[in-house]
HTML snippet that shows the backbone in 3Dmol.js (N, CA, C, O; Angstrom):
<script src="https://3Dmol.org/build/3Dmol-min.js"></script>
<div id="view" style="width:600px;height:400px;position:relative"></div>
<script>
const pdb = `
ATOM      1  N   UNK A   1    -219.870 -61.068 109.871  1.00  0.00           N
ATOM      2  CA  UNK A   1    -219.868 -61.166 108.410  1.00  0.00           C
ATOM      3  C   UNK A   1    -218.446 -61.489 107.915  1.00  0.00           C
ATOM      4  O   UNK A   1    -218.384 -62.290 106.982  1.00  0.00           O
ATOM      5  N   UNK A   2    -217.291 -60.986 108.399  1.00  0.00           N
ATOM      6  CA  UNK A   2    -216.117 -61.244 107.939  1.00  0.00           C
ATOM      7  C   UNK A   2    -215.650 -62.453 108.530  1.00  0.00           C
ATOM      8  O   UNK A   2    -214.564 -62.929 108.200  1.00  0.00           O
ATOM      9  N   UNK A   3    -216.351 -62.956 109.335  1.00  0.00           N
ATOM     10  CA  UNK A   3    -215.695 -64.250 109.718  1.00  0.00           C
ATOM     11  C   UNK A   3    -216.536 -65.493 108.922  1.00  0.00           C
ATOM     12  O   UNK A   3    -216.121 -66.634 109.124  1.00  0.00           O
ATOM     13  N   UNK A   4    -217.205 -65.389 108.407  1.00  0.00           N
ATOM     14  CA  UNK A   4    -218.278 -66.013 107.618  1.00  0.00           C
ATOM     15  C   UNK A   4    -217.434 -65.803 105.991  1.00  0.00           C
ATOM     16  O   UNK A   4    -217.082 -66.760 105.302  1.00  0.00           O
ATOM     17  N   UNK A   5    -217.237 -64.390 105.624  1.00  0.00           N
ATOM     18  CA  UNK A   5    -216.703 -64.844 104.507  1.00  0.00           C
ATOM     19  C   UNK A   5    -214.842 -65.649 104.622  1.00  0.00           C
ATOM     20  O   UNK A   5    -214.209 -66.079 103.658  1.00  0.00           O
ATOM     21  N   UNK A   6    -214.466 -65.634 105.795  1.00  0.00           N
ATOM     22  CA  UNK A   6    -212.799 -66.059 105.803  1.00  0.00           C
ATOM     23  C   UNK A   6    -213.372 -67.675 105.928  1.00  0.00           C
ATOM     24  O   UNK A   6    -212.802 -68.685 105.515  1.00  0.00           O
ATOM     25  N   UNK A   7    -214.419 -67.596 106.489  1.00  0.00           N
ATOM     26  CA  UNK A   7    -214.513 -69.393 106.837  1.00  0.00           C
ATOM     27  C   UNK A   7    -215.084 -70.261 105.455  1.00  0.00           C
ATOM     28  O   UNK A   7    -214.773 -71.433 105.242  1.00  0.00           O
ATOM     29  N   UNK A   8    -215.822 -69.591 104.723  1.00  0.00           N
ATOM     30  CA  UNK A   8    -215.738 -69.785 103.236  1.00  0.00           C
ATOM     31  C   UNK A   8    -214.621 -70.018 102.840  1.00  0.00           C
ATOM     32  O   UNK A   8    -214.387 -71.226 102.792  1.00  0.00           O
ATOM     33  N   UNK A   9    -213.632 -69.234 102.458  1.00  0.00           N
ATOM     34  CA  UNK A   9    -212.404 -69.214 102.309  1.00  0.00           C
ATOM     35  C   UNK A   9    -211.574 -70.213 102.142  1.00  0.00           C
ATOM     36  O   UNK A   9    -210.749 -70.568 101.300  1.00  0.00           O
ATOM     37  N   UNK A  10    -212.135 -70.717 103.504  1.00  0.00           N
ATOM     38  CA  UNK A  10    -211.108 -71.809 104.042  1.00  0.00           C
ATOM     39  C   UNK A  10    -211.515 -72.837 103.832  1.00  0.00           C
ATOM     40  O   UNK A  10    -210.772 -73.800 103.640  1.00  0.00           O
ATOM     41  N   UNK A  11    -213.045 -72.918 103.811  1.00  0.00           N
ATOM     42  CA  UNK A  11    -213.680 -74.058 103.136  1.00  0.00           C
ATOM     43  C   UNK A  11    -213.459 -74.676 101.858  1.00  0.00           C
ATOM     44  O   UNK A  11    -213.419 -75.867 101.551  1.00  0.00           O
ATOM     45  N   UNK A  12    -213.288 -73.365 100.999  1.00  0.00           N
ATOM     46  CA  UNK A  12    -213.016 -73.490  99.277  1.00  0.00           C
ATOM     47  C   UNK A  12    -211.311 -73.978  98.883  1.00  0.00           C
ATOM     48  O   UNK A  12    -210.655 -74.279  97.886  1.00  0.00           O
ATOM     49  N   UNK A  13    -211.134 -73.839 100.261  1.00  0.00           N
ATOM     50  CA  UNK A  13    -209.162 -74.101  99.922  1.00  0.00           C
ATOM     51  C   UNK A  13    -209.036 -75.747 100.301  1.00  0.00           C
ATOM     52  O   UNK A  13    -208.416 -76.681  99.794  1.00  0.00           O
ATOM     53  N   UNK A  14    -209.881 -75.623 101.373  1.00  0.00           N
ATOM     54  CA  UNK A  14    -209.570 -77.453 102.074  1.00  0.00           C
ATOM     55  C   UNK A  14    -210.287 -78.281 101.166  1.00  0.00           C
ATOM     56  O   UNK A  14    -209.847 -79.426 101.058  1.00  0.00           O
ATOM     57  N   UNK A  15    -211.760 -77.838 100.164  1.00  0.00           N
ATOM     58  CA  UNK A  15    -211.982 -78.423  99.192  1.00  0.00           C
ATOM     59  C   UNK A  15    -211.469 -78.888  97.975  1.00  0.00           C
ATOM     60  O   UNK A  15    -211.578 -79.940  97.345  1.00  0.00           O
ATOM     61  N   UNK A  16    -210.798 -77.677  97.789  1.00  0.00           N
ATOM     62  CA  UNK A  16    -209.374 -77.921  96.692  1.00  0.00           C
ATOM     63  C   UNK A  16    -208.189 -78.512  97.351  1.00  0.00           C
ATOM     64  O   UNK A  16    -207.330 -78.889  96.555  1.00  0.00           O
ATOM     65  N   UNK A  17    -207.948 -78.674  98.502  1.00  0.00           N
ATOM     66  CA  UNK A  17    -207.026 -79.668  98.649  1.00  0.00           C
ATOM     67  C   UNK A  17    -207.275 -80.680  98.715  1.00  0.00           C
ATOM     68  O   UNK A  17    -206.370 -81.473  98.454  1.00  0.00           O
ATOM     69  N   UNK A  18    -208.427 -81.146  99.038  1.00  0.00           N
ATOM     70  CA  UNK A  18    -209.093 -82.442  98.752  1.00  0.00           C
ATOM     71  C   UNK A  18    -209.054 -83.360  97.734  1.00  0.00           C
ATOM     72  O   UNK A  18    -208.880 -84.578  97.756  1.00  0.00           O
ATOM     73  N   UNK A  19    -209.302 -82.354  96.565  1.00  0.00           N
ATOM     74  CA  UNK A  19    -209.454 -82.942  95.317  1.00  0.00           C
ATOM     75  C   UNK A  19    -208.589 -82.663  94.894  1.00  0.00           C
ATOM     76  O   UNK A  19    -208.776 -82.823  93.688  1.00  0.00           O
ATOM     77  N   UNK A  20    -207.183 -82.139  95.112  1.00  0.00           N
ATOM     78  CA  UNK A  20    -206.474 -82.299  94.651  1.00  0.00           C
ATOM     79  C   UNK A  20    -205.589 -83.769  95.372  1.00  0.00           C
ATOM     80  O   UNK A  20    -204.796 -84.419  94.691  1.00  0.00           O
ATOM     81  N   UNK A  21    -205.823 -84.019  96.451  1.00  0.00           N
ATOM     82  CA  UNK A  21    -205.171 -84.904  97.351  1.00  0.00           C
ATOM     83  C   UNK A  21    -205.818 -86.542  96.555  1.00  0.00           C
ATOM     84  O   UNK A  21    -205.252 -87.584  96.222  1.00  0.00           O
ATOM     85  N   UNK A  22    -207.137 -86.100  96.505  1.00  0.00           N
ATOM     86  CA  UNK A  22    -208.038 -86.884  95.809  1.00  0.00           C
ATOM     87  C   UNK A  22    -207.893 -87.818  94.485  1.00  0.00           C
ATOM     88  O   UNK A  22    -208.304 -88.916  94.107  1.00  0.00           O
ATOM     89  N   UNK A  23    -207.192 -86.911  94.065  1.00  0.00           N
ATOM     90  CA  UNK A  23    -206.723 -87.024  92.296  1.00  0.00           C
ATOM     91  C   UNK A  23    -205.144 -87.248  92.104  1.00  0.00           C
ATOM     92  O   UNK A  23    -204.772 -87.423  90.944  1.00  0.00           O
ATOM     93  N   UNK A  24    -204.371 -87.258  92.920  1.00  0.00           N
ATOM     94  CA  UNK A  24    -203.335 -87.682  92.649  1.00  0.00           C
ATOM     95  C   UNK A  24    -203.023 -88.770  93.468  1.00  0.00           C
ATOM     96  O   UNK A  24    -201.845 -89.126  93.464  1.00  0.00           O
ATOM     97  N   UNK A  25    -204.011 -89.525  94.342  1.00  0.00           N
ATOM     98  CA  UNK A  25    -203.797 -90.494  95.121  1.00  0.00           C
ATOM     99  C   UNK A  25    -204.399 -91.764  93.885  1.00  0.00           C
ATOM    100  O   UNK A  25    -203.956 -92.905  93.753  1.00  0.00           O
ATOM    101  N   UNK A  26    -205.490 -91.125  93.120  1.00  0.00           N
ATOM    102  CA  UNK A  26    -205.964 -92.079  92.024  1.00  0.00           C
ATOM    103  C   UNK A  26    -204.806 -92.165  91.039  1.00  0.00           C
ATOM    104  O   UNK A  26    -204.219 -93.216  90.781  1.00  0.00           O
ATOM    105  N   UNK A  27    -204.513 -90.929  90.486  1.00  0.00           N
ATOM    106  CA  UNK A  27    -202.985 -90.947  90.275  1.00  0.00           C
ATOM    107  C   UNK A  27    -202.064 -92.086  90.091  1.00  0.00           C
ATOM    108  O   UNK A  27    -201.612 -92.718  89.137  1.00  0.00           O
ATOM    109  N   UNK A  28    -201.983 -92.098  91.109  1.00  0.00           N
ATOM    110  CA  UNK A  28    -200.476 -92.722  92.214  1.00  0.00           C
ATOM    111  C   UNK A  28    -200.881 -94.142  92.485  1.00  0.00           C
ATOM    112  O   UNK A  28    -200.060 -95.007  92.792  1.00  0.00           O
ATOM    113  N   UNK A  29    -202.377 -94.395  92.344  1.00  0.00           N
ATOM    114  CA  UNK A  29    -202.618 -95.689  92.913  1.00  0.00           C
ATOM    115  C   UNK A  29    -202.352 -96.111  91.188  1.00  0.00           C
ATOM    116  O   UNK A  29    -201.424 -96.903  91.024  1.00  0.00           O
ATOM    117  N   UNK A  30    -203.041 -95.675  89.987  1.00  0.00           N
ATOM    118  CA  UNK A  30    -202.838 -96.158  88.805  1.00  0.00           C
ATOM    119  C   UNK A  30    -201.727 -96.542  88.434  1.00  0.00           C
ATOM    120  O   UNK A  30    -201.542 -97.624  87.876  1.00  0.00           O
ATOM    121  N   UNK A  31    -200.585 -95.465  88.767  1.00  0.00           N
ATOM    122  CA  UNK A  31    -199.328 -95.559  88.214  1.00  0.00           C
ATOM    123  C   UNK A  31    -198.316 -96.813  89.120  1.00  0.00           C
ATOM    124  O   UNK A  31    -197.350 -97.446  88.697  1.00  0.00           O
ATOM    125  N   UNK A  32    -198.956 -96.853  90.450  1.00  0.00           N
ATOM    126  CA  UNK A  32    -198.877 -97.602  91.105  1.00  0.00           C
ATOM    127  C   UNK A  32    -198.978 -99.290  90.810  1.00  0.00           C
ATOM    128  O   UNK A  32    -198.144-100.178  90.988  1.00  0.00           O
ATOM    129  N   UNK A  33    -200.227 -99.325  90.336  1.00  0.00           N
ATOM    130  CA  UNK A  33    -200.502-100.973  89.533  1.00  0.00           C
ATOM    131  C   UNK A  33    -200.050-101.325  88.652  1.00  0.00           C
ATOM    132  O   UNK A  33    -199.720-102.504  88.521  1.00  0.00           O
ATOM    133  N   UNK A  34    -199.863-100.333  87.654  1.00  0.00           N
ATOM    134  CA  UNK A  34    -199.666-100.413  86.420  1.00  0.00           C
ATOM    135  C   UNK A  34    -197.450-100.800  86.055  1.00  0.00           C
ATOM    136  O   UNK A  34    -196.752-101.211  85.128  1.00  0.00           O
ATOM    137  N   UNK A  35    -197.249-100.277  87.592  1.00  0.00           N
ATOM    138  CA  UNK A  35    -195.664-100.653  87.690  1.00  0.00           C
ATOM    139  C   UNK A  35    -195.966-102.151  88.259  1.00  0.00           C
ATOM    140  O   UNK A  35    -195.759-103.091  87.492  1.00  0.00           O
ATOM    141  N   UNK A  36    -196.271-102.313  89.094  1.00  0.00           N
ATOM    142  CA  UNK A  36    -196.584-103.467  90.163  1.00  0.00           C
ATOM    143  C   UNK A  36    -196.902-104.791  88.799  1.00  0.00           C
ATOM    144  O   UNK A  36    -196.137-105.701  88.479  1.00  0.00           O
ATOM    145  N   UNK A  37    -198.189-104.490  88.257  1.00  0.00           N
ATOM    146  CA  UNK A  37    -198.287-105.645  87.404  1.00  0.00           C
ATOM    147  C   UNK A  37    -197.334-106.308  86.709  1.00  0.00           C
ATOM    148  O   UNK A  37    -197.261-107.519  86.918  1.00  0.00           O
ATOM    149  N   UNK A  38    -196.521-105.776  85.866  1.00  0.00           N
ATOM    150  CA  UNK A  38    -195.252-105.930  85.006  1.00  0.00           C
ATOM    151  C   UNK A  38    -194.384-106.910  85.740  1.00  0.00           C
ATOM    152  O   UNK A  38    -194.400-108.080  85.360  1.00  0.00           O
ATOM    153  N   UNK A  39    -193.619-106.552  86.765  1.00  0.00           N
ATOM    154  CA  UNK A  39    -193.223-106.878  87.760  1.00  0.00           C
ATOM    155  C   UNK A  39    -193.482-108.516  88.342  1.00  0.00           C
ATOM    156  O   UNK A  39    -192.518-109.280  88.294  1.00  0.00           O
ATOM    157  N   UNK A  40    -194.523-108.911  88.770  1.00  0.00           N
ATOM    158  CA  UNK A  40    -195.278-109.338  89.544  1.00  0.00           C
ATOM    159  C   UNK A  40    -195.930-110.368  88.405  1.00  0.00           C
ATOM    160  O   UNK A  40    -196.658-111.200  88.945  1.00  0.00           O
ATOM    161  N   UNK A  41    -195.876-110.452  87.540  1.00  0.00           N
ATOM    162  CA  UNK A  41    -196.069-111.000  86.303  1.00  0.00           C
ATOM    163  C   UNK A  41    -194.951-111.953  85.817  1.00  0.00           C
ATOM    164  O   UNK A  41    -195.137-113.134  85.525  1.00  0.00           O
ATOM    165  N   UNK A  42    -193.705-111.263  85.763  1.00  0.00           N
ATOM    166  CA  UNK A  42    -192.778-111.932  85.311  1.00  0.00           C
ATOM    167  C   UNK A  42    -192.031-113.254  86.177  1.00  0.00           C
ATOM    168  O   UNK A  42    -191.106-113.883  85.663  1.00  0.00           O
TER     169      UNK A  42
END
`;
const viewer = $3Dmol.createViewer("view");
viewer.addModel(pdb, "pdb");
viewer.setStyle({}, {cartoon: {color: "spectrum"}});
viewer.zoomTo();
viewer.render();
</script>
């Protein structure tokens, strides 16, 4: 039972790192183009 709830745990943390990894890669890719275009334009 206690290894069942730690592996939850760990599940709910690597999920949130996910989406957090998730969301600042969309982030990063936006802020990313949005420099690039300007640039790349001129």
């Amino acid at each position: 039972m206690k290894h069942n709830k730690r592996f939850k745990k760990d599940f709910q943390r690597a999920a949130f790192l996910l989406c957090v990894g998730f969301c600042g890669y969309g982030v990063m890719r936006k802020l990313g183009s949005s420099v690039v275009s300007p640039l790349s334009g001129r």
